[in-house]
C-alpha positions as semicolon CSV with decimal commas, in nm:
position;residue;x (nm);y (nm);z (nm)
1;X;-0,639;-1,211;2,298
2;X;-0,360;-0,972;2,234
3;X;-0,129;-0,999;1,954
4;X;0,186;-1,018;2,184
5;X;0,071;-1,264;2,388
6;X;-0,053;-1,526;2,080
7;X;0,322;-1,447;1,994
8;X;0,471;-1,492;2,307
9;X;0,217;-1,820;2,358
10;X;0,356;-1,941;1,942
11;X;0,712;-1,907;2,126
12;X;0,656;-2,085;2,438
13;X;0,521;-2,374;2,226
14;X;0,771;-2,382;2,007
15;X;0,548;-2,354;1,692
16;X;0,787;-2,115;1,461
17;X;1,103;-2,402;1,486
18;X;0,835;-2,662;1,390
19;X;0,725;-2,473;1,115
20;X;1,118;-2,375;1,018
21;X;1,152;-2,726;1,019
22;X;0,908;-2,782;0,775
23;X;1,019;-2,528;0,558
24;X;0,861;-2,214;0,598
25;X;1,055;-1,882;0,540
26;X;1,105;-1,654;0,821
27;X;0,981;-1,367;0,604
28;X;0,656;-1,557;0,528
29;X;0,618;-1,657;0,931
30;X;0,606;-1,259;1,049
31;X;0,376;-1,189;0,719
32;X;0,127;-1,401;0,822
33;X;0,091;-1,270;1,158
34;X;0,084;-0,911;1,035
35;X;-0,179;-1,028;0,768
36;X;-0,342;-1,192;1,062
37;X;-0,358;-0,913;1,261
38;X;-0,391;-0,614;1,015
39;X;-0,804;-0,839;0,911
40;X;-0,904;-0,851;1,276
41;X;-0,818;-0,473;1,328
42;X;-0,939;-0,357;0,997
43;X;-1,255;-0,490;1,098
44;X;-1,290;-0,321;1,422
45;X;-1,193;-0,013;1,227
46;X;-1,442;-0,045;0,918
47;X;-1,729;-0,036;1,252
48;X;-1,567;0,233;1,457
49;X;-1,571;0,460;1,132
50;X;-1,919;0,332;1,115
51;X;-2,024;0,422;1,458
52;X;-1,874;0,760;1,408
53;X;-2,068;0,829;1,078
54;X;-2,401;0,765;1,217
55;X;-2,635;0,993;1,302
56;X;-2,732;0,993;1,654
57;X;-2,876;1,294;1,683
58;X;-3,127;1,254;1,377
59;X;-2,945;1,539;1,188
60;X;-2,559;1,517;1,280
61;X;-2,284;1,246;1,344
62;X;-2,008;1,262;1,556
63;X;-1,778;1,352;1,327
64;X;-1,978;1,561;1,030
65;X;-1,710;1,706;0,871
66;X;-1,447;1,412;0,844
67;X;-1,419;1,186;0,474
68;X;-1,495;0,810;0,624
69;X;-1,255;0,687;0,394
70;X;-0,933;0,955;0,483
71;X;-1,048;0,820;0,896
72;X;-1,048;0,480;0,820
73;X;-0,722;0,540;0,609
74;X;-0,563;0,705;0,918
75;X;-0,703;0,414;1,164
76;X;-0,529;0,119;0,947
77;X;-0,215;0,301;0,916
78;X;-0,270;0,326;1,312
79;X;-0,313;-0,053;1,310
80;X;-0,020;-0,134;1,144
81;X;0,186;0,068;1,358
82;X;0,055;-0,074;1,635
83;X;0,098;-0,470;1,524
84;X;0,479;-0,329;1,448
85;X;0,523;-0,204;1,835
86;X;0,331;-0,545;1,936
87;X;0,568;-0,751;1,743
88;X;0,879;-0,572;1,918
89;X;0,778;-0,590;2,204
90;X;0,747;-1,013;2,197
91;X;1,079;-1,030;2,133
92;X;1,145;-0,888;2,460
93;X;0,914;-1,158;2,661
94;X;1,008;-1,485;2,689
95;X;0,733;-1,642;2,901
């Protein structure tokens, strides 16, 4: 399930007021989604850097050259980027 749409879903429930009701701070509410979020992908990305790193073809990978930890650097700040555009964009759906 996509990030916008659990967002879009929290908003159609009317979770967030509930939870502003019972005190929670905005800042808090959008921090916990990007925390959320930012596990889940970092997960996929810690085995798509491992897929690439394996050799396949008993003596080379697919990427030889590249430091695992500068692509899986790259791919997180990817990730966040991404949860960013996903959180603008579910302020422009309501339903």
């Amino acid at each position: 399930m996509s990030i916008t749409k659990m967002i879009v879903h929290e908003k159609e429930c009317r979770l967030k007021e509930y939870m502003k009701i019972m005190g929670l701070p905005n800042w808090l509410h959008w921090t916990a989604w990007f925390l959320k979020a930012l596990t889940f992908l970092t997960i996929t990305m810690v085995l798509i850097v491992i897929l690439v790193k394996i050799m396949f073809t008993g003596e080379r990978s697919i990427l030889t050259e590249t430091n695992s930890f500068v692509l899986l650097t790259v791919l997180v700040c990817h990730a966040a980027t991404v949860i960013g555009y996903c959180f603008f964009m579910s302020t422009v759906f309501a339903t």
